[in-house]
Backbone as numpy.savetxt, mean C-alpha at the origin, in Angstrom:
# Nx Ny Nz CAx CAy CAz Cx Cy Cz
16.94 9.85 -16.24 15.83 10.54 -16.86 15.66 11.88 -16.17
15.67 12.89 -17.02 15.21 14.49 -16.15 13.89 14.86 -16.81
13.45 15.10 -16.21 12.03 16.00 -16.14 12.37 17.75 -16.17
11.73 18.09 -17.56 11.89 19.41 -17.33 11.54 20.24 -16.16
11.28 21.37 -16.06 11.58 22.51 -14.90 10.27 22.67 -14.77
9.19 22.73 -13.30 8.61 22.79 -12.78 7.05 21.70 -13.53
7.53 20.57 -13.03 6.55 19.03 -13.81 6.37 18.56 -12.22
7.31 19.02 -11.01 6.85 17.84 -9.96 5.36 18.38 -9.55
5.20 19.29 -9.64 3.32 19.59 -9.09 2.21 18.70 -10.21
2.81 18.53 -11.26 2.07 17.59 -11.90 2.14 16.22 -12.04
3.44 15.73 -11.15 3.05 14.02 -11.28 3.03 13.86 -9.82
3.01 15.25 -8.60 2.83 14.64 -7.78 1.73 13.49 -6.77
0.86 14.08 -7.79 -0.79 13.07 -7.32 -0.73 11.98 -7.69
0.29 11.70 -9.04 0.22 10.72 -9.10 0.67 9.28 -8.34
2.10 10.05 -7.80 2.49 9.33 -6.34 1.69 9.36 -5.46
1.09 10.28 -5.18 0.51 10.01 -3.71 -0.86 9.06 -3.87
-1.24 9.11 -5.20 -2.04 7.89 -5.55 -1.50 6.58 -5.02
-0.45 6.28 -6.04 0.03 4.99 -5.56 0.59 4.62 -4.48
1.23 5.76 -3.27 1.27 5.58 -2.21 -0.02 4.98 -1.75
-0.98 5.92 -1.41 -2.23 5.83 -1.01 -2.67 3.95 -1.35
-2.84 4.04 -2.40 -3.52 2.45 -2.86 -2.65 1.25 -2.37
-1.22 1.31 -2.30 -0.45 0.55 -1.49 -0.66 0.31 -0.41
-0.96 1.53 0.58 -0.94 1.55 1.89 -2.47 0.95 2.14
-3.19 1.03 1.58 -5.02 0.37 1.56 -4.73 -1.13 1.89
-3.84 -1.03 0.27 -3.95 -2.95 0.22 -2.88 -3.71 1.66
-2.10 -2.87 2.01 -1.48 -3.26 2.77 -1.81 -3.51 4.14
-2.54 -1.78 4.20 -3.39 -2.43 6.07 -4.60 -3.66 5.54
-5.17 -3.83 4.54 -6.55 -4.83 4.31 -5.83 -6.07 4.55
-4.64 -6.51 3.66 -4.05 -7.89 4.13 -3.46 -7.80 5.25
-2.76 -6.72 6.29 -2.54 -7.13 7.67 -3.90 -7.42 8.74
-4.86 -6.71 8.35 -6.01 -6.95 8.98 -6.87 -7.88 8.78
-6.95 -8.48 7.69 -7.47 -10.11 6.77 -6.32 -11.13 8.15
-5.06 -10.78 7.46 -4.19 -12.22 8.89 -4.14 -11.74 10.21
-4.99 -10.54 10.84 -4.92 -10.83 12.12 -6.72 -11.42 12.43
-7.70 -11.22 11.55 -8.94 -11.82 11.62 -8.72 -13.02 11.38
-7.82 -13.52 10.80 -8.11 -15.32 10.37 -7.51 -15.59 11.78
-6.13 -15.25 12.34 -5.30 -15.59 13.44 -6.91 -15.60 14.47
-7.15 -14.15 14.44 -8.16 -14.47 16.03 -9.36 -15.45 15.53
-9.36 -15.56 14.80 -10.79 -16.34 14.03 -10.29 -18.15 14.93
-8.78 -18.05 14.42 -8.08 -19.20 14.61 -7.90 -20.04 15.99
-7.91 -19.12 16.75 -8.08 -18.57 18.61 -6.70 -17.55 18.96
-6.40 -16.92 18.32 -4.82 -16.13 18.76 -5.39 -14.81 19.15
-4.93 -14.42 20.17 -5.59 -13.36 20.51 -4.76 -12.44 20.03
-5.44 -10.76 20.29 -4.90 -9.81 19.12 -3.35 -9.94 20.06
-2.97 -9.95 21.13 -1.76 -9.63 21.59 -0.54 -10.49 21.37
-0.98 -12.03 21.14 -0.18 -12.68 20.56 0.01 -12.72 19.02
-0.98 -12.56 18.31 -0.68 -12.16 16.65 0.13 -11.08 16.82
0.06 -9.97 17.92 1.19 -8.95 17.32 2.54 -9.42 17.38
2.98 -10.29 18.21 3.96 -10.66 18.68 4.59 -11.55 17.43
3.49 -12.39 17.08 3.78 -13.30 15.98 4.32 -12.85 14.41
3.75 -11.41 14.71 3.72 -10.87 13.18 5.02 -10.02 13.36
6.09 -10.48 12.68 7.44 -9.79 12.63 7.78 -9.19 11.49
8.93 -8.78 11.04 9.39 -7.70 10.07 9.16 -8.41 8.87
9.65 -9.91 8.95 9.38 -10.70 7.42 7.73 -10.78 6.78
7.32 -10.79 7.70 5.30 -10.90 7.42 5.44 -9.79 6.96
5.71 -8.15 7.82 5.47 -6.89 7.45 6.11 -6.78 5.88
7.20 -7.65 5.63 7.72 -6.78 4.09 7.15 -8.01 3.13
7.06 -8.83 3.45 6.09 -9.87 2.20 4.34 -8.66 1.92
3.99 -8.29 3.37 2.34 -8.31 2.95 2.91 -6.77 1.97
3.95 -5.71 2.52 3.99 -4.91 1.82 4.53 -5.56 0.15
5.54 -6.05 -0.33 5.84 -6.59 -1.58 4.67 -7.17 -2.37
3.98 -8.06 -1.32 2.78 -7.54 -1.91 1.09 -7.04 -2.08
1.43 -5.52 -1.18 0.53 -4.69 -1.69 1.18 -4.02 -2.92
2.73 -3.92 -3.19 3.20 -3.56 -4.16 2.77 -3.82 -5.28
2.91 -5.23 -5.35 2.65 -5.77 -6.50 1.00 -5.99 -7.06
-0.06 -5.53 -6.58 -1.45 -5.37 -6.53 -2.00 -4.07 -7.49
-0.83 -3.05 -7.04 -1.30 -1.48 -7.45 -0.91 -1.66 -9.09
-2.28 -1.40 -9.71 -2.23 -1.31 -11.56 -2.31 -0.09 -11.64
-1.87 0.51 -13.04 -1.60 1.50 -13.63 -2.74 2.05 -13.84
-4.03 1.77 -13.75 -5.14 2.66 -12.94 -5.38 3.35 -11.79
-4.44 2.88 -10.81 -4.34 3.25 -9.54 -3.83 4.02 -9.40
-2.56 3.94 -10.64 -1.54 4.90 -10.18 -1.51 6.64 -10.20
-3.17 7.40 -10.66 -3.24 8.83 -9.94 -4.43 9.13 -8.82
-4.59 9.98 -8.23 -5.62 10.23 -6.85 -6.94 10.05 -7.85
-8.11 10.06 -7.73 -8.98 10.13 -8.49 -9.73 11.92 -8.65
-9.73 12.19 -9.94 -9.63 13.29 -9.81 -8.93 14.70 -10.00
-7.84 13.68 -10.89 -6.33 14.34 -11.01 -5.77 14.13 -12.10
-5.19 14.40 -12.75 -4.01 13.68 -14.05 -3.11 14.40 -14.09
-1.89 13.74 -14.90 -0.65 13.78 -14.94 -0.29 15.18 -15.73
-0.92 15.74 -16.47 -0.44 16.88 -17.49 0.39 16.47 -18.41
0.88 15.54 -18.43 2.29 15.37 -19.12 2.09 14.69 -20.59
């Protein structure tokens, strides 16, 4: 797919939207399982230890999968297109 000649200033908000809303949902569920962990008795230094690369790409897959097509521009912004 090409995009005509000078369109990236106009869908760029729209990425950085959905960056943005990814990265929300993503620190909220790492910070939700390190409150249940210490809730649990794990202290913050052993949840870090506990929490490895597979936790990190599940909670990201899914904050992925969370972000709707409302999300997907900054608020404030639209696509032009």
């Amino acid at each position: 797919m090409y995009f005509p000649p000078n369109v990236t200033s106009l869908i760029q908000p729209c990425d950085q939207g959905i960056l943005r809303s990814m990265k929300s949902k993503y620190k909220n569920t790492f910070l939700n399982s390190m409150l249940a962990a210490v809730n649990g008795g794990v202290v913050v230094g052993g949840f870090q230890k506990e929490f490895n690369m597979k936790n990190a790409i599940y909670a990201i897959a899914n904050a992925w999968n969370t972000v709707t097509k409302t999300q997907s521009c900054m608020p404030g912004t639209t696509s032009g297109l």
